[in-house]
C-alpha positions in Angstrom: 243.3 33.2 174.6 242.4 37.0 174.9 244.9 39.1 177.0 243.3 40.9 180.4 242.5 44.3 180.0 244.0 47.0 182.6 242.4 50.0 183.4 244.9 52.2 184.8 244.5 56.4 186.2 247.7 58.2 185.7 249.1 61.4 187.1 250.7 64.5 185.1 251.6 66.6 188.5 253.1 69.7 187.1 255.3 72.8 188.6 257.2 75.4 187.3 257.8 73.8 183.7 259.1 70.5 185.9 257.1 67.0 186.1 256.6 64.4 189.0 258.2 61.1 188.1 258.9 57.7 190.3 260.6 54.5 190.1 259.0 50.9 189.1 260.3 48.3 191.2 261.5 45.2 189.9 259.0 43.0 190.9 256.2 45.6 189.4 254.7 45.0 185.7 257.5 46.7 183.4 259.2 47.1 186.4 262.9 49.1 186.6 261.7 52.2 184.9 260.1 55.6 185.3 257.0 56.0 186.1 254.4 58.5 186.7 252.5 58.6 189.9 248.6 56.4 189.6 247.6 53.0 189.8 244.8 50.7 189.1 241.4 51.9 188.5 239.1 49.6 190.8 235.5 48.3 190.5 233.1 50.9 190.6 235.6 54.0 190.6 235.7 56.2 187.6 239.6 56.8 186.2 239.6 60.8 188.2 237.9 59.4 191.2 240.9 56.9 190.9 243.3 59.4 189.8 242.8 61.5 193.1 242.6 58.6 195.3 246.4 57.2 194.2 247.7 60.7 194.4 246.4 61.2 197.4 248.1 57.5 199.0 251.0 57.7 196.5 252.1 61.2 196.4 250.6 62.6 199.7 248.6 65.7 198.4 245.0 66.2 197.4 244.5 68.4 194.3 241.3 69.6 193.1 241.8 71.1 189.8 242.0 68.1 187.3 242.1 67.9 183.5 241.4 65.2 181.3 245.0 65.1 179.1 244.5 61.7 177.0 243.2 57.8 176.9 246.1 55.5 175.5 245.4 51.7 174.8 248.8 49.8 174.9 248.6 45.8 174.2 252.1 44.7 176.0 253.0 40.8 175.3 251.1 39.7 178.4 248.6 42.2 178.7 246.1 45.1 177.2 246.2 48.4 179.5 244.7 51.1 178.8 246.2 54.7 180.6 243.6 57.2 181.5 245.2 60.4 181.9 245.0 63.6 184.1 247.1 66.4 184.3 246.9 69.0 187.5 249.3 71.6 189.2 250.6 71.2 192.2 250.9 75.1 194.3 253.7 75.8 195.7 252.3 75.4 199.3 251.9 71.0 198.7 255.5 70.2 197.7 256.9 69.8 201.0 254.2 67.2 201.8 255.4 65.1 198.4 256.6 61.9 199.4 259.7 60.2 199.2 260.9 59.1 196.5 259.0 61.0 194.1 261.4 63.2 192.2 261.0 66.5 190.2 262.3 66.3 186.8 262.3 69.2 183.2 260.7 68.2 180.2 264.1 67.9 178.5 265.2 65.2 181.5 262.0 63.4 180.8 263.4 62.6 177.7 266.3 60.4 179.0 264.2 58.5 181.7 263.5 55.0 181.0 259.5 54.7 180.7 257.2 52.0 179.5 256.2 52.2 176.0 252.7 53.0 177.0 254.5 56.4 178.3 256.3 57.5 175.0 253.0 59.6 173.4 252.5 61.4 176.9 256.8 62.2 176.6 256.0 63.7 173.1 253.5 65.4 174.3 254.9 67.0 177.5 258.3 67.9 175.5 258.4 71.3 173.6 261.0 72.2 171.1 262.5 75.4 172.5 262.2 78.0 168.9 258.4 78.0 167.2 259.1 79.9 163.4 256.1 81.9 162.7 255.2 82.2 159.1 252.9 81.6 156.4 254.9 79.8 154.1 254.4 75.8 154.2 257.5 75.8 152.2 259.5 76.4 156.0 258.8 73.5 157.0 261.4 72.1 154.8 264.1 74.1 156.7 263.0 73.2 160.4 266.1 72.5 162.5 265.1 69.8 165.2 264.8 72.3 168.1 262.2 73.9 166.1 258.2 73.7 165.1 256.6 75.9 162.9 253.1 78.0 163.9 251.5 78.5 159.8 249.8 82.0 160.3 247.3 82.2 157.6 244.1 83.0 157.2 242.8 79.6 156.5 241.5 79.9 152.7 240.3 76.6 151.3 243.5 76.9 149.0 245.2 76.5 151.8 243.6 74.1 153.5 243.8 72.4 150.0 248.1 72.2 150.2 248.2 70.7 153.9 247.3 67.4 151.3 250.7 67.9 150.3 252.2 67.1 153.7 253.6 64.2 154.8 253.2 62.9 158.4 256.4 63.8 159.4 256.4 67.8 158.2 252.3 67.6 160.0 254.1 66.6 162.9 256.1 69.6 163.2 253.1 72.1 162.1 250.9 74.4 164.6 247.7 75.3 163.4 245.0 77.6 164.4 241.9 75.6 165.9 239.7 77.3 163.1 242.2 75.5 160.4 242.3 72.3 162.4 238.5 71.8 162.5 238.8 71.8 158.8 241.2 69.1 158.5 240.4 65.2 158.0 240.8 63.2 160.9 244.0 61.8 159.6 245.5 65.0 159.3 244.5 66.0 162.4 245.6 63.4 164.2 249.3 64.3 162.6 249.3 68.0 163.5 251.8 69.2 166.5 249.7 71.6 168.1 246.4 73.5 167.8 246.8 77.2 168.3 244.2 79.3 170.4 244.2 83.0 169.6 243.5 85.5 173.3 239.8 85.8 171.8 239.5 82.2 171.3 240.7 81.2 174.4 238.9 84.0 176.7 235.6 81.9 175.4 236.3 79.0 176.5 235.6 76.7 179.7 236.8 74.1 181.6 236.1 70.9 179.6 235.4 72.3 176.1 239.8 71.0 175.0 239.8 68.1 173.1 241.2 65.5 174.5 244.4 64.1 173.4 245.5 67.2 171.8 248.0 69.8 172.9 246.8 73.5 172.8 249.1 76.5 172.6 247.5 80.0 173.4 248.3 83.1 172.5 248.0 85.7 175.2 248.5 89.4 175.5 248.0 89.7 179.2 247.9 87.7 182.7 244.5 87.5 182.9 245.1 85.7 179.6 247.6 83.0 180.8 245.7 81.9 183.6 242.6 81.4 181.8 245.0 79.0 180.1 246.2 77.1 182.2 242.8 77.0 184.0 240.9 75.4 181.0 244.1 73.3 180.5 246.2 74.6 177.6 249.6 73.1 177.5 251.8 76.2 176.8 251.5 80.0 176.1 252.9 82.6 173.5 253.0 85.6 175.5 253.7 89.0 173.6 254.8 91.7 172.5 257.4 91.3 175.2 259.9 93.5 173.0 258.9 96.2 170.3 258.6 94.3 167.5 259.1 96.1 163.6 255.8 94.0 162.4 253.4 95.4 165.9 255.2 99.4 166.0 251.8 100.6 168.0 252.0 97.3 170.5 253.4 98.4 173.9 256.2 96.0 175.1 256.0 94.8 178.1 259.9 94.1 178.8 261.7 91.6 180.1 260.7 92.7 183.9 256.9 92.6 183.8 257.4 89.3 181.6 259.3 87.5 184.1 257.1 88.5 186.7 253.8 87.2 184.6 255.5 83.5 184.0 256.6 83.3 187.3 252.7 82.9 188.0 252.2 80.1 185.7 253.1 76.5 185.2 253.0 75.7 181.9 255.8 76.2 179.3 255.5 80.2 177.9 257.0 81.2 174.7 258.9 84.5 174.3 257.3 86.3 171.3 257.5 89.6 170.1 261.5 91.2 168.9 262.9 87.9 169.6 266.5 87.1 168.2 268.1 83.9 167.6 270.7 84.5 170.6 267.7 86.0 172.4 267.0 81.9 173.7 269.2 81.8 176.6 268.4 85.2 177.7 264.9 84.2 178.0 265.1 81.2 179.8 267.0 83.0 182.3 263.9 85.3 182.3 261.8 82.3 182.7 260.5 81.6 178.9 260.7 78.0 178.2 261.5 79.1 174.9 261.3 81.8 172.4 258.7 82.6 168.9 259.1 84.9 166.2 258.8 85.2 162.0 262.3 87.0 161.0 265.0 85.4 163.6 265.1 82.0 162.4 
């Protein structure tokens, strides 16, 4: 006998690097755990129109800006559902009107929450390692600490497109590549690879929509202009920089610590520190805001 099929609209509310998460009840389908805010999709209601309308009765807000973030199908022993996911952030001026018990959590917390399997790509996902080593040496991913992922700044050769074959899944999991490279990769690959890297000129060209979907984007930006066209068309975290002089930019003008703080504190998506970064430069950062911190010599 064929299992029902659930179509179900799920919420990634984001602000200030922090996620919105609630509380199955027992009685619910995988019930005692974490959830994110949604529900069911009903007859005749697309997965956003369904999306708003459960944020809007669960959560208490109404949110405009929406972005497709990824369709999972999860067969359970009882039943097929399949997640329809949107991800959207919540100003400032809603989060008093959040409803109880809807509780703010980081993306390192998420980690520890008890969630339905169905959940555990979207955790992945939404969870950054806090150092990316820039470099163009493959060969580094062999000495990739846990906290760490590795952006491969190359040019994108078909020799080197040729030695990603070399990779297992596991060092592809830990590997950012620039979109350009990433089109050129077979669909197996692709589906391995971390993160697909936008550079400022890349990015400036796009438009709401044009992300794939079910991939996570990291763009580099050079200016605040540049991170909110990010997080605008949806991206999933930023490399600002230079943010200190840096030996391998001499002619870039820093912007210090002062004006970076004061750019990330106008986004809500995780921004990465690059630019005369050192490794004890980490906690320095966060207190500046960074969710972490990129560079090619300090790791």
């Amino acid at each position: 006998m064929s299992k029902p099929i659930i179509h179900v609209a799920i919420a990634i509310l984001l602000h200030q690097n922090k996620v919105l998460v609630g509380w199955r009840e027992a009685k619910q389908h995988q019930g005692n755990k974490h959830e994110f805010p949604g529900g069911k999709v009903e007859q005749g209601e697309t997965p956003l129109a369904a999306c708003r309308r459960e944020i809007y009765e669960e959560v208490g807000i109404g949110l405009h800006d929406w972005h497709a973030f990824d369709v999972i199908e999860h067969e359970y022993d009882d039943v097929i559902v399949n997640l329809h996911l949107f991800h959207a952030i919540v100003p400032t001026a809603l989060l008093n009107e959040i409803q109880q018990p809807w509780t703010w959590y980081s993306r390192e917390e998420l980690l520890d929450l008890n969630f339905p399997k169905a959940n555990l790509s979207v955790i992945q996902r939404l969870y950054w390692p806090h150092q990316i080593k820039i470099s163009d040496q493959l060969e580094t991913l062999r000495q990739l600490q846990q906290d760490q992922l590795l952006y491969w700044r190359v040019a994108g050769s078909q020799q080197q497109i040729s030695a990603l074959a070399e990779l297992s899944v596991e060092h592809l999991a830990k590997l950012i590549v620039n979109v350009d490279i990433y089109q050129q990769l077979n669909t197996i690959q692709q589906a391995a690879i971390s993160t697909i890297h936008l550079k400022q000129s890349q990015l400036m060209a796009l438009k709401l929509g044009d992300l794939s979907i079910g991939k996570r984007y990291l763009a580099a930006c050079h200016d605040l202009a540049a991170m909110q066209q990010a997080q605008q068309v949806g991206c999933d975290a930023i490399l600002l920089s230079p943010v200190l002089p840096t030996a391998t930019h001499p002619d870039a003008v820093a912007l210090g610590w002062e004006q970076f703080n004061l750019w990330v504190s106008q986004v809500d998506i995780p921004v990465f520190a690059l630019g005369g970064m050192q490794a004890g430069d980490l906690a320095l950062a966060k207190e500046q805001g960074a969710y972490g911190i990129a560079g090619m010599r300090f790791l």
